[in-house]
C-alpha positions as CSV (number, residue, x, y, z in Angstrom):
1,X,-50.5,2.2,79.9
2,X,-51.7,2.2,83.5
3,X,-55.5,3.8,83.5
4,X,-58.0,5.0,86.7
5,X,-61.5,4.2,86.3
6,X,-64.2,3.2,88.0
7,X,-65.3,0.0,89.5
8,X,-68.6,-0.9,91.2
9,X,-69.2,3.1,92.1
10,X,-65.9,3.4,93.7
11,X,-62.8,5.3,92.4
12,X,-59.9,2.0,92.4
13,X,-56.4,3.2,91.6
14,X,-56.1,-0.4,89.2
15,X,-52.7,-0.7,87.6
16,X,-54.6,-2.4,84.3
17,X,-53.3,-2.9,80.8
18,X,-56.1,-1.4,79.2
19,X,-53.9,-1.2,75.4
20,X,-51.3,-3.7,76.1
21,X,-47.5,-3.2,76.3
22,X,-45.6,-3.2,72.6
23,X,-43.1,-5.4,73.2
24,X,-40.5,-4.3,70.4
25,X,-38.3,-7.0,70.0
26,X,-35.4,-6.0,67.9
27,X,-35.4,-2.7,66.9
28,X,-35.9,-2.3,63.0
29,X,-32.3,-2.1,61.4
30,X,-31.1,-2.5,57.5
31,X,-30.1,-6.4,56.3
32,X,-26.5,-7.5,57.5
33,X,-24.6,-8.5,54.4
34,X,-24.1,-11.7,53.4
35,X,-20.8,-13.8,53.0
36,X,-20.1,-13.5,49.5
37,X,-20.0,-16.9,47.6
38,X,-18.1,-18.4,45.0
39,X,-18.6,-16.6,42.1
40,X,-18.3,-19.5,39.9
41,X,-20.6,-21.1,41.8
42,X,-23.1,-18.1,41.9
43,X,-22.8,-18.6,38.1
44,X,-23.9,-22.4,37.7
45,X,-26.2,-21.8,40.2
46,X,-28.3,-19.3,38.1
47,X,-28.2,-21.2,34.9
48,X,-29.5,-24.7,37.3
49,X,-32.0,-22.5,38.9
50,X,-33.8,-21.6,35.7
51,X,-33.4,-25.0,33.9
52,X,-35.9,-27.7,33.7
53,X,-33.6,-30.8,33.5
54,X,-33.5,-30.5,37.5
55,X,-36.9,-31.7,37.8
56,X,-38.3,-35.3,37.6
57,X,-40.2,-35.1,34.0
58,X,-37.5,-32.2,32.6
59,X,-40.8,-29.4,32.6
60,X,-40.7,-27.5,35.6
61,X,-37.5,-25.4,37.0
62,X,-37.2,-23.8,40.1
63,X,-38.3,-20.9,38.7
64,X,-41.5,-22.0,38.3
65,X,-42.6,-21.4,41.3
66,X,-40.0,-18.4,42.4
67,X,-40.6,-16.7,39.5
68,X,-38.2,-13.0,39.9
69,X,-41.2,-11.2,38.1
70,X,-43.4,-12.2,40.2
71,X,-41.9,-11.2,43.6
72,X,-40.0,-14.9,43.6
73,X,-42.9,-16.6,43.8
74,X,-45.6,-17.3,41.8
75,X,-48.6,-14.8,42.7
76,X,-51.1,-17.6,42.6
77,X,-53.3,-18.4,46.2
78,X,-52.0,-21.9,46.4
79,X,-49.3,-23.1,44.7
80,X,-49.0,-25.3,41.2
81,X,-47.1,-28.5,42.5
82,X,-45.5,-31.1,40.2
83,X,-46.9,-32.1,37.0
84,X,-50.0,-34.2,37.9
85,X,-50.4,-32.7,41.6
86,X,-51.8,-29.4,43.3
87,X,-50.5,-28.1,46.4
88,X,-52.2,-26.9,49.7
89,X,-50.3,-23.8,50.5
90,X,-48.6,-20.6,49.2
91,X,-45.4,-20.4,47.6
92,X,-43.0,-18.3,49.5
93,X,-40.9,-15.7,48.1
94,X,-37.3,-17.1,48.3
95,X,-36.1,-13.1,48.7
96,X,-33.8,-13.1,51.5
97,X,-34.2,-16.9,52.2
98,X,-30.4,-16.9,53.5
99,X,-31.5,-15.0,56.8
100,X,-33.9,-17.4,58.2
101,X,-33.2,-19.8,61.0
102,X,-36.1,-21.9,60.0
103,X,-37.8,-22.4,56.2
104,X,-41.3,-23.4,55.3
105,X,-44.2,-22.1,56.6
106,X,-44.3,-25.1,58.9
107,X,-40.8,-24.4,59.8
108,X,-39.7,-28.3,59.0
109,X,-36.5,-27.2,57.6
110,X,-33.4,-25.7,58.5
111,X,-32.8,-22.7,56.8
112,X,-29.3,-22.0,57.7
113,X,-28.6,-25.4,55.3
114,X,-29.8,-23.9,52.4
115,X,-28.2,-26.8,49.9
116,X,-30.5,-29.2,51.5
117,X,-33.3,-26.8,51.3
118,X,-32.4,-26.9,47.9
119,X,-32.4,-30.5,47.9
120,X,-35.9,-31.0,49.5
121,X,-37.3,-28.9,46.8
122,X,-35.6,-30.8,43.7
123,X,-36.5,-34.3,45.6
124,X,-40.2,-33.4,47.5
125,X,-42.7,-35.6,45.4
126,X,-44.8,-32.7,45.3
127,X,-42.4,-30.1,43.9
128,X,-39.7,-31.1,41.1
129,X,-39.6,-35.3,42.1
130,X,-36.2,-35.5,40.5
131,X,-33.5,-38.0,41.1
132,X,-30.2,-36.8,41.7
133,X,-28.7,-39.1,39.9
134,X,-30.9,-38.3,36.9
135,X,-30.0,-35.1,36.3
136,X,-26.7,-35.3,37.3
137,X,-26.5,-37.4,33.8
138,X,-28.5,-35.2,31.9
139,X,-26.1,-32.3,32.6
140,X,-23.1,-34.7,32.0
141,X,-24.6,-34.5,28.4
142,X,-23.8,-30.9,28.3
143,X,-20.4,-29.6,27.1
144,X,-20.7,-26.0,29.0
145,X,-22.5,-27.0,32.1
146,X,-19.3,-30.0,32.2
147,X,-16.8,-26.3,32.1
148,X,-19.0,-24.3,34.1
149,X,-19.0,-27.1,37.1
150,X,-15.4,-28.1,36.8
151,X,-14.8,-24.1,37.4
152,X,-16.7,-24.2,40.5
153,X,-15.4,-27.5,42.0
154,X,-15.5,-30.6,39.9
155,X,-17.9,-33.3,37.7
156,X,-21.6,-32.1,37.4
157,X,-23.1,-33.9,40.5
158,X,-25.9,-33.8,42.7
159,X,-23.8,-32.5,45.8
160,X,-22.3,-29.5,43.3
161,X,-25.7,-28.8,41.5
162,X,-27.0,-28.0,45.6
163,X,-24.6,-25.9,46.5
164,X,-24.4,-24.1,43.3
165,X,-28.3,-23.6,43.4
166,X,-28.2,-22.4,47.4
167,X,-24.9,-19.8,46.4
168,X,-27.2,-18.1,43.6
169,X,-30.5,-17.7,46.1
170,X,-28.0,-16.2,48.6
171,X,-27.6,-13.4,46.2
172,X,-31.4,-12.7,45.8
173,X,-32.0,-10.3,48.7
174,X,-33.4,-6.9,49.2
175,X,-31.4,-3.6,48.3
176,X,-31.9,-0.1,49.1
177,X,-35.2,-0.1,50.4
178,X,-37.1,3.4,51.4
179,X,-36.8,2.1,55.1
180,X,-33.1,1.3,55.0
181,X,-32.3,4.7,53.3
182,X,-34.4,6.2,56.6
183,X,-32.7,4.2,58.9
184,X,-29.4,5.2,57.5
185,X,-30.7,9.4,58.1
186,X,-31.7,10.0,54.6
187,X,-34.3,12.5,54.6
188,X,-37.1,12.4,52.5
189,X,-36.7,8.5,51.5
190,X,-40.0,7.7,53.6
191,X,-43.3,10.0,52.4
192,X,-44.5,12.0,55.7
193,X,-47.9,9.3,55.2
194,X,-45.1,5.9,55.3
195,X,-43.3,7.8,58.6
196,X,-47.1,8.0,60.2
197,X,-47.4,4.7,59.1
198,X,-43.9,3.6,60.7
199,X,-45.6,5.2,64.2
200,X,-48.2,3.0,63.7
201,X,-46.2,-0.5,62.9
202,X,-44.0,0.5,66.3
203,X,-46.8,1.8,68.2
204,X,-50.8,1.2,68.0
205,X,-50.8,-1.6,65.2
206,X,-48.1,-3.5,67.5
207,X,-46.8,-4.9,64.0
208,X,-43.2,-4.8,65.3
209,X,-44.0,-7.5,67.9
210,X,-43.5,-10.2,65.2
211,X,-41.8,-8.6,62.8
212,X,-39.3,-7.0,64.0
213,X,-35.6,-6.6,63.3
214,X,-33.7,-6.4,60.2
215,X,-36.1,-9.4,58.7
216,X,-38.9,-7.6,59.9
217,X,-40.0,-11.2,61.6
218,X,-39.1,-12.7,64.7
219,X,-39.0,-16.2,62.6
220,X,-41.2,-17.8,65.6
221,X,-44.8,-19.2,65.1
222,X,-48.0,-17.8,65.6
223,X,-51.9,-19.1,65.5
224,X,-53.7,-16.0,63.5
225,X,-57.0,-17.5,63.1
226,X,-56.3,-17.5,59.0
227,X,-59.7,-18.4,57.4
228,X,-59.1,-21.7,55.7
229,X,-58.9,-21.7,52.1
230,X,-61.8,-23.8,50.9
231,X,-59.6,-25.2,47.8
232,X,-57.8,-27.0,49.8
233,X,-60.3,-29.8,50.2
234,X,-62.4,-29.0,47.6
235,X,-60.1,-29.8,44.8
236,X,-59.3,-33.5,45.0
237,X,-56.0,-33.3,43.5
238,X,-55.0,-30.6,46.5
239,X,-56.8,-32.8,49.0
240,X,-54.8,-35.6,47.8
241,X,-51.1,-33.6,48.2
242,X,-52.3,-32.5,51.9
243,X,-53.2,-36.1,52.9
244,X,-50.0,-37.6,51.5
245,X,-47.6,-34.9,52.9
246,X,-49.1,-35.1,56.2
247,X,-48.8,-39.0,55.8
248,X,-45.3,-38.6,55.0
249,X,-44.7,-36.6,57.9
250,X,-46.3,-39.4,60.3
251,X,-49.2,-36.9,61.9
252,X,-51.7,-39.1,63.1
253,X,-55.2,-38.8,61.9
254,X,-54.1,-36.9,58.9
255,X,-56.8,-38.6,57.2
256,X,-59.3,-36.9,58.8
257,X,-58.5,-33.5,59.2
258,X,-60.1,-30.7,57.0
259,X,-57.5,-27.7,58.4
260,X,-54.0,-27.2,57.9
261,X,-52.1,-28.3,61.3
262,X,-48.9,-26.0,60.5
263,X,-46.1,-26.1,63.0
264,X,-48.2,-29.6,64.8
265,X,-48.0,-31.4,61.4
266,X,-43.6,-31.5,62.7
267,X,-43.6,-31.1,65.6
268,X,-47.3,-33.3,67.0
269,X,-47.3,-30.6,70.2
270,X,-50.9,-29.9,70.4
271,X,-50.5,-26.7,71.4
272,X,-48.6,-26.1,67.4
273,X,-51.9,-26.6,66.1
274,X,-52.4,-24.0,63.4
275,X,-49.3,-22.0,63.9
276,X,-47.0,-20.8,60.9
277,X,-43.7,-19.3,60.9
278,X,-43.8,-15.3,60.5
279,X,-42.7,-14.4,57.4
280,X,-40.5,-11.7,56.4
281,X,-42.1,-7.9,55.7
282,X,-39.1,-6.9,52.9
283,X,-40.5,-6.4,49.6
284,X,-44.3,-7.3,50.9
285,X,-45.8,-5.8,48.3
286,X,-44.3,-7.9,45.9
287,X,-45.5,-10.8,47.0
288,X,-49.3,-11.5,46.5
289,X,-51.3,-12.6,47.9
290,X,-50.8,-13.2,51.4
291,X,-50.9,-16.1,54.0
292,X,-49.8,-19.7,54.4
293,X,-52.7,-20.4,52.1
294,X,-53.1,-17.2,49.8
295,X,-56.4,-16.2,51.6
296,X,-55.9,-12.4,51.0
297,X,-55.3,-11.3,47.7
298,X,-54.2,-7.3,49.2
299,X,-52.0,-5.4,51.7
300,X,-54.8,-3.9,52.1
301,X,-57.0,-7.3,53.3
302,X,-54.4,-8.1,55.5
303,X,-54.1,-5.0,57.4
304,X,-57.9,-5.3,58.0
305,X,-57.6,-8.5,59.4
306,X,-55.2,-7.5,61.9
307,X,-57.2,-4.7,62.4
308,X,-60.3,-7.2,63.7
309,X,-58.1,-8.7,66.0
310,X,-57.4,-11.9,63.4
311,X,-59.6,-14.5,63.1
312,X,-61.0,-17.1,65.5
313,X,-58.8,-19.8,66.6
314,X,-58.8,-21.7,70.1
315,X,-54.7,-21.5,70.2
316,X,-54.8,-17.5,68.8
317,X,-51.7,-15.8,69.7
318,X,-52.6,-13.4,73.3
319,X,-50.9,-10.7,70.7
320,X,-53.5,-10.8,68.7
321,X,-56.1,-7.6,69.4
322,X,-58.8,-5.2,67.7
323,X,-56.4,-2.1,66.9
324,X,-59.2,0.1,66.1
325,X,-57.5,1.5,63.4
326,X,-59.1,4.5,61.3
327,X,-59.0,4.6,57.3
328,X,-56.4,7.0,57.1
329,X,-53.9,4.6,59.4
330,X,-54.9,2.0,57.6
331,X,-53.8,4.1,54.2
332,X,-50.6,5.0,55.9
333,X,-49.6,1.5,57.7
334,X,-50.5,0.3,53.9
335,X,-48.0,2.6,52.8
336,X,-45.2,2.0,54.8
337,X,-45.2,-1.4,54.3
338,X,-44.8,-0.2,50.3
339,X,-41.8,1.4,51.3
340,X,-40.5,-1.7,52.6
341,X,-39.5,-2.7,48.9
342,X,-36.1,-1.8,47.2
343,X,-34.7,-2.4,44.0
344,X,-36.3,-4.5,41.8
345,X,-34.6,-7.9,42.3
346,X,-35.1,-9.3,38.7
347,X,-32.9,-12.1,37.0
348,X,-33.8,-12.5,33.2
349,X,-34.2,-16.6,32.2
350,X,-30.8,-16.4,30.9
351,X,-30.3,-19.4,27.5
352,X,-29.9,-22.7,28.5
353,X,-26.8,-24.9,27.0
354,X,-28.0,-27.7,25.1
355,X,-27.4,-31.7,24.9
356,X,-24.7,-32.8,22.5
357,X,-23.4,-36.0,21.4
358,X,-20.2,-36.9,23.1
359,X,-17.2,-38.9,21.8
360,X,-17.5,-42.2,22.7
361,X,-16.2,-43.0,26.1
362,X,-17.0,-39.6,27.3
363,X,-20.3,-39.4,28.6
């Protein structure tokens, strides 16, 4: 908005972006559907995600940390890595994982490949440390999982049990959300206080210049200014995880560093340092607490840190501004971004097939 005013005692007609320009970005819009899989495949995939036998030491599933009652992830700060370890950053819902280009908050995979997503989580020391060809003999062992993956392609195998893994997270994605239903012309699906709340995201907030579109991100990366989480290098078993990974990952100096690189740890651009991927808006409130490293435990704390203008970091996104927000937008931006969960996606732990002795020459 181009202002008048004043300058040294004479009146300047200055064309000056005194509350910068929203740049929109996609308009907001409902989720596309998704291809369909296999049904058979959808249904091994279910069954694998929820059983232990995929991990190294046969304790953790992938459930364990995507847990469908708790937003498909695990509500803790920082998440519970393999047996043994800690690990250094939140774990991300995997609700509508099949629309990102990128996955990870450090964007170091490709998230349109979402069997070897799958296989960087079974295989990632620091996650479920299996071998493929482990399991793939436990489930050998298994009379129904043997049927189950001859319907959907063949032998139980480490190639099947990835793609029948990535066809079941395709299916976990938002549904009927009170924004959807507005965007479609229902009346009444959004409370007048969400609709003020939905001027605010588009408008004086400037929300909608990363998260925008039917993901409600713009699945680039952003420095925030995050405060670190002190847990990080304060629990040795955590410190331990970060140094490793980023060892593994060949970012020089790792060994001194005492705050999370993000997007430099892939990509050693200095000017990465301390950016992470936006992540989607859908279901939100699901999904505490909030950040790459869990730092806010409330909707509520994060909408006053944008609020401040983020935090202080050298390589802070120019997008990043004081909003001078008053309670009541606050309570209404809060409770639009409420209305930006659906249906309850929930899948109950179904029962797991057991081991039994084969016929000789048959296992």
């Amino acid at each position: 908005m181009n202002r008048f005013f004043r300058l040294g005692g004479s009146l300047a007609a200055i064309a000056l972006a005194l509350t910068p320009c929203i740049a929109a970005g996609e308009p907001l819009a409902p989720l596309p559907a998704l291809e369909p899989p296999k049904r058979e495949q959808v249904e091994l995939g279910r069954l694998l995600f929820f059983d232990p036998r995929l991990s190294g030491d046969a304790a953790i599933s992938c459930a364990t940390c995507h847990d469908p009652k708790k937003g498909w992830g695990d509500g803790k700060a920082l998440s519970t890595g393999y047996p043994g370890s800690e690990y250094f950053r939140n774990s991300q819902t995997i609700l509508n994982a099949a629309y990102y280009k990128r996955n990870y908050w450090d964007g170091r995979m490709d998230g349109r490949d979402l069997p070897t997503l799958v296989r960087d989580h079974l295989t990632e020391a620091h996650f479920m440390q299996v071998d493929g060809r482990l399991f793939a003999e436990r489930l050998r062992q298994v009379p129904e999982y043997e049927e189950l993956f001859r319907k959907a392609g063949g032998e139980p195998s480490f190639g099947r049990t990835l793609t029948a893994v990535a066809a079941f997270v395709r299916t976990i994605t938002s549904r009927n959300a009170p924004l959807d239903r507005h965007l479609k012309g229902e009346s009444g699906a959004l409370s007048a206080s969400a609709q003020e709340g939905m001027r605010l995201f588009q408008g004086k907030a400037g929300c909608i210049q990363c998260h925008d579109g039917a993901l409600l991100s713009d699945q680039k990366f952003h420095a925030l200014g995050v405060p670190d989480n002190p847990k990080v290098f304060e629990d040795p078993l955590r410190h331990i995880t970060f140094r490793r990974f980023m060892k593994t990952l060949g970012v020089p100096n790792y060994d001194n560093y005492r705050q999370d690189p993000g997007l430099y740890g892939v990509t050693k651009e200095k000017g990465d340092w301390g950016k992470f991927r936006t992540p989607s808006l859908r279901e939100v409130s699901l999904t505490a607490p909030y950040m790459h490293n869990g730092v806010f435990a409330t909707i509520e704390d994060v909408v006053e840190f944008y609020n401040r203008g983020g935090g202080a970091h050298p390589g802070k996104s120019p997008l990043l501004r004081p909003l001078g927000l008053t309670d009541g937008e606050k309570r209404a931006l809060v409770d639009f971004l409420k209305s930006l969960s659906g249906d309850p996606v929930v899948v109950e732990p179904p029962p797991l097939p057991e081991y039994k002795l084969r016929a000789l020459g048959k296992n």
